[in-house]
C-alpha positions in Angstrom: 120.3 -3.8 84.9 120.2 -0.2 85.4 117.6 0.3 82.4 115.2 -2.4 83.8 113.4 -0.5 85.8 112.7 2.1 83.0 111.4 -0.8 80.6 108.9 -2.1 83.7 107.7 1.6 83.6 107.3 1.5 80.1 105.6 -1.7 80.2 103.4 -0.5 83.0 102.3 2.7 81.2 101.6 0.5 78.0 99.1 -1.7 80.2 97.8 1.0 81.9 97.2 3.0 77.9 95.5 0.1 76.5 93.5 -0.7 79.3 92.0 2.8 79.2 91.9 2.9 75.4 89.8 -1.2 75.5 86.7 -2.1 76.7 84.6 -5.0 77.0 81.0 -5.6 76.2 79.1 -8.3 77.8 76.5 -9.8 75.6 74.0 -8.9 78.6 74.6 -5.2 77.4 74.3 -2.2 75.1 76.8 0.2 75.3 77.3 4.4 74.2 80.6 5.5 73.3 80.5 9.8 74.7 82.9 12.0 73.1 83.4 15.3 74.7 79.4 14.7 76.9 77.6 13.6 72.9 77.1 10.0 71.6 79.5 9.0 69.4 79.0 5.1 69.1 76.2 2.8 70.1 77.9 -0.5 70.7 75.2 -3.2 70.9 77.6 -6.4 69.9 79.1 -8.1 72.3 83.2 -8.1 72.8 86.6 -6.2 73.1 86.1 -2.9 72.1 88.5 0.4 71.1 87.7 4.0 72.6 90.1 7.2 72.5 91.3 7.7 76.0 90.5 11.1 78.1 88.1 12.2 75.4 86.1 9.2 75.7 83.8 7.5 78.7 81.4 4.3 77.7 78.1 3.7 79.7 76.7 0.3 80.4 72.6 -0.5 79.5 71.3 -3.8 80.5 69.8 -5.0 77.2 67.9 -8.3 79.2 64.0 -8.5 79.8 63.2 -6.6 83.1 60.6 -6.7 85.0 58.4 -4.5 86.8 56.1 -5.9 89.5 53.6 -3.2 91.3 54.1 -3.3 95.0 50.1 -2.6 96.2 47.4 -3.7 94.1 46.1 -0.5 92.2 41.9 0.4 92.3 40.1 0.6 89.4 36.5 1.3 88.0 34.6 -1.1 85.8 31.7 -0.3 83.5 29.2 -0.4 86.4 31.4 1.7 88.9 32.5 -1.1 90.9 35.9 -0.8 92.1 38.9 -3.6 91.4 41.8 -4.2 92.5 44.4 -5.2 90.6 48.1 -6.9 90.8 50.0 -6.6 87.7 53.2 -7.4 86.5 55.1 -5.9 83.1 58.0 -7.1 81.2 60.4 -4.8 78.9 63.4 -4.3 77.7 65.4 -1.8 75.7 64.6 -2.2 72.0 66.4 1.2 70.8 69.2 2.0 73.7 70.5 5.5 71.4 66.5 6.5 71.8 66.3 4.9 75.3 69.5 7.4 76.6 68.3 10.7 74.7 64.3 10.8 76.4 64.5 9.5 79.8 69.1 9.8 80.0 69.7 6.5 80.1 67.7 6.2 84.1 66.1 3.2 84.9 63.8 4.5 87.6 62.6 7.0 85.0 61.6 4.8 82.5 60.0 2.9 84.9 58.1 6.2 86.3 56.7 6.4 82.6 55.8 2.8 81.9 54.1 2.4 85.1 51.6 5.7 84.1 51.5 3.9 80.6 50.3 0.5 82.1 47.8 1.9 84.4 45.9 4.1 82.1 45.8 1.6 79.6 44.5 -0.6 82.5 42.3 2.1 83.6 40.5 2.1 80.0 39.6 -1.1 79.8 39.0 -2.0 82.6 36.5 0.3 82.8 34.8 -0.3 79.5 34.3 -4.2 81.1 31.3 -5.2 83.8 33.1 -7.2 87.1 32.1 -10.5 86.0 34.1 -9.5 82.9 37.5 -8.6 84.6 37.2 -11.3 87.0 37.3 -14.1 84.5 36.1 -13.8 81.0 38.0 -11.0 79.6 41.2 -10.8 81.5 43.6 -12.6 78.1 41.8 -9.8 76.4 42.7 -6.8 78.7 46.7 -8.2 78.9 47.0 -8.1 74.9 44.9 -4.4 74.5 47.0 -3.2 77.5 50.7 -4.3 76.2 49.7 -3.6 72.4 48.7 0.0 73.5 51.7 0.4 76.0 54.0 -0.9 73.4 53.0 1.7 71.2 53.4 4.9 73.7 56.7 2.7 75.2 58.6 2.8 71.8 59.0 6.4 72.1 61.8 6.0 75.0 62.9 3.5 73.2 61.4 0.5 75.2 59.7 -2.5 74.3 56.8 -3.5 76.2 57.1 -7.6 75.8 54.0 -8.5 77.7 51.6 -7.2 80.9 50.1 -9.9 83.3 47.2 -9.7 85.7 48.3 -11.7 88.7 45.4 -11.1 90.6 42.0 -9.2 90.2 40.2 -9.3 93.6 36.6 -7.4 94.7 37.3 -5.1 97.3 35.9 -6.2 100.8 33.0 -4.2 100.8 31.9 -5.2 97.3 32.6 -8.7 97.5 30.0 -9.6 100.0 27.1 -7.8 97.3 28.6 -9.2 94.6 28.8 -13.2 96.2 24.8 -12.7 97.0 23.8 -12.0 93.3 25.7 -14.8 92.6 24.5 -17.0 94.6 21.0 -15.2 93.5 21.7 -15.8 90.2 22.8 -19.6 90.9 20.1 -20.8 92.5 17.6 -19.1 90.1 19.1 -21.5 86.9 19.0 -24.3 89.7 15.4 -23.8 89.6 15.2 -23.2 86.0 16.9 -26.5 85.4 14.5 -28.1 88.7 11.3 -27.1 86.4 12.9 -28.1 83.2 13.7 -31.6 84.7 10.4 -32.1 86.5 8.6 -31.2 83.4 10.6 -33.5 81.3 10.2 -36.2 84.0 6.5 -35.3 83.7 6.4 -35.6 79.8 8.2 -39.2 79.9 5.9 -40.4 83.0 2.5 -39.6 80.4 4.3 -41.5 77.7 4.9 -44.4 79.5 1.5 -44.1 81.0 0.3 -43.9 77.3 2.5 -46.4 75.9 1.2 -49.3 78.6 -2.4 -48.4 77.9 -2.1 -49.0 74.6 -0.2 -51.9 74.9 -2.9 -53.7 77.7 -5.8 -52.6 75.4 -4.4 -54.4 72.5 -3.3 -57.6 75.0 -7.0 -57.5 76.1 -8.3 -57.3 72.5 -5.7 -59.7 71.8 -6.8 -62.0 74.3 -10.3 -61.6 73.7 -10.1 -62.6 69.9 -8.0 -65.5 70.6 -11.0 -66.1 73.5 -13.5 -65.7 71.2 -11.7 -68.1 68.1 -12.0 -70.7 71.3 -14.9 -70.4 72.2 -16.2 -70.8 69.1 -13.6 -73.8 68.0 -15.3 -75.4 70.8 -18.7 -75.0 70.4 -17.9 -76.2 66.9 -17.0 -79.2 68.2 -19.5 -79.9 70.6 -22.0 -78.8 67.8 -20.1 -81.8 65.9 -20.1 -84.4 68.3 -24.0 -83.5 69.5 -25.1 -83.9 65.7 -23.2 -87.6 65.6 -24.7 -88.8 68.6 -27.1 -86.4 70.7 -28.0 -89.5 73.2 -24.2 -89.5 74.2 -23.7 -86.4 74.1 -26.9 -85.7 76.8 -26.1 -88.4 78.4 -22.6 -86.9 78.8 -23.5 -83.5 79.6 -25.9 -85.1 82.9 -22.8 -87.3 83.7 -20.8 -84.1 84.0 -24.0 -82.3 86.1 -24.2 -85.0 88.5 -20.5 -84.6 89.1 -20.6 -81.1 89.7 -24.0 -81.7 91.9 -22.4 -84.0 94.3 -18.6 -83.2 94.4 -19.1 -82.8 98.2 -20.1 -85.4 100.8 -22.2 -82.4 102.5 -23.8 -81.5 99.7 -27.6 -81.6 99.7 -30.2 -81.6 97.0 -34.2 -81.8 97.3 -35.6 -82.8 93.7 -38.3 -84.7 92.6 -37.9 -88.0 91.9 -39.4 -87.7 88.7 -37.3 -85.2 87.8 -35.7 -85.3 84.0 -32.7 -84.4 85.8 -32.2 -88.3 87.3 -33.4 -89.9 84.1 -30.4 -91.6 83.3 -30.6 -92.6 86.6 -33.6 -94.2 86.4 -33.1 -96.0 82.9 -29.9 -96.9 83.3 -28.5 -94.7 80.6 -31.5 -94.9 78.4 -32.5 -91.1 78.1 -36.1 -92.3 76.1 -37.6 -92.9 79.6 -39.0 -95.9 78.0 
């Protein structure tokens, strides 16, 4: 019993040795072993780990995709001097953490200090090699890949990689956008007119073909109809030519049958003639046209 309390002590120190000669690394991490102030191991798998005590410290680096989000939209220039501005977003992480700790000493808000200058000059270059209409919608996939391939590139050298930039907004300021709204709505209503003349002159264009198109077709009904007039007229004096050369008496005495009809088809109607006319001849003979 007497020795138990020098065994707990013993047991106490032992814990209290290995905890300062272990360490743990989270797989969210990186993490430098520093002899003696210098880099002695970069630890960049995750688990229990083995350092010298006393002579040895260990520094934690968060090896997850960051993110660095401007707080005020930044002004820039485009090709025709027309100020933008812009709200942008970046994502990086640390690709090379031995790298990372020897340029900027292992301080975030350094390496943030340098990235953001990185990011805005490269968005500063192309934005202003790009008109507004440009930046505002047609180019801005193209300005996010030149600007993160470009900030990569200069990034690398703290040993950071630049995983991607994003434009979250790209506004006019107030006193451009009111200029830049009227030549749009300028330049709108000029190709609604454009389209206004195209249409009226194709509705103009269809309007003479049809007119064409029925002309034609009523000069060929009316030739139609005349030749078909024409074959009838001439089938029927054919056949009244026929039936007068079988029996001309009938056929005159026919043809004044018919003339007396159309003479007195009215009650009212009135007619002064000569007796003696040839006209009542049949009349007279009772439908003997010799006047015998």
């Amino acid at each position: 019993m007497q020795r138990l309390p020098f065994i707990l002590a013993i047991v106490f120190a032992f814990f209290i040795a290995a905890g300062a000669m272990l360490f743990t690394v989270d797989q969210r991490q990186y993490a430098i072993v520093f002899q003696l102030g210098e880099i002695k191991e970069v630890v960049k798998e995750p688990g229990l780990k083995f350092k010298w005590p006393m002579i040895q410290n260990v520094r934690y680096f968060d090896r997850r995709i960051l993110t660095m989000d401007s707080v005020e939209p930044e002004r820039f220039l485009t090709a025709e001097k027309k100020p933008v501005l812009v709200d942008s977003f970046v994502k990086w992480r640390i690709a090379d953490v031995n790298q990372y700790y020897i340029s900027v000493g292992g301080d975030e808000l350094l390496a943030r200090t340098r990235l953001a200058q990185t990011v805005n000059s490269g968005l500063r270059e192309e934005f202003g090699r790009r008109t507004v209409h440009d930046v505002v919608s047609g180019a801005r996939d193209r300005i996010m890949e030149d600007v993160q391939k470009k900030a990569d590139a200069d990034a690398r050298q703290i040993g950071v990689e630049i995983v991607d930039v994003r434009l979250k907004r790209v506004d006019l300021p107030p006193e451009v956008s009111e200029s830049v709204y009227r030549r749009m709505e300028t330049e709108r209503k000029r190709v609604a007119n454009e389209l206004r003349s195209q249409g009226a002159a194709e509705a103009e264009k269809i309007r003479a073909d049809a007119d064409k198109q029925r002309e034609v077709i009523v000069a060929e009904a009316y030739r139609d109809a005349q030749k078909i007039k024409g074959e009838g007229d001439a089938k029927a004096a054919a056949t009244y030519g026929k039936a007068f050369g079988e029996n001309p008496e009938f056929y005159a005495f026919y043809r004044s049958l018919e003339a007396y009809r159309q003479s007195f088809s009215n009650k009212s109607d009135l007619m002064v003639v000569d007796p003696s006319a040839d006209f009542f001849r049949y009349l007279k003979n009772g439908g003997r046209g010799s006047g015998k």
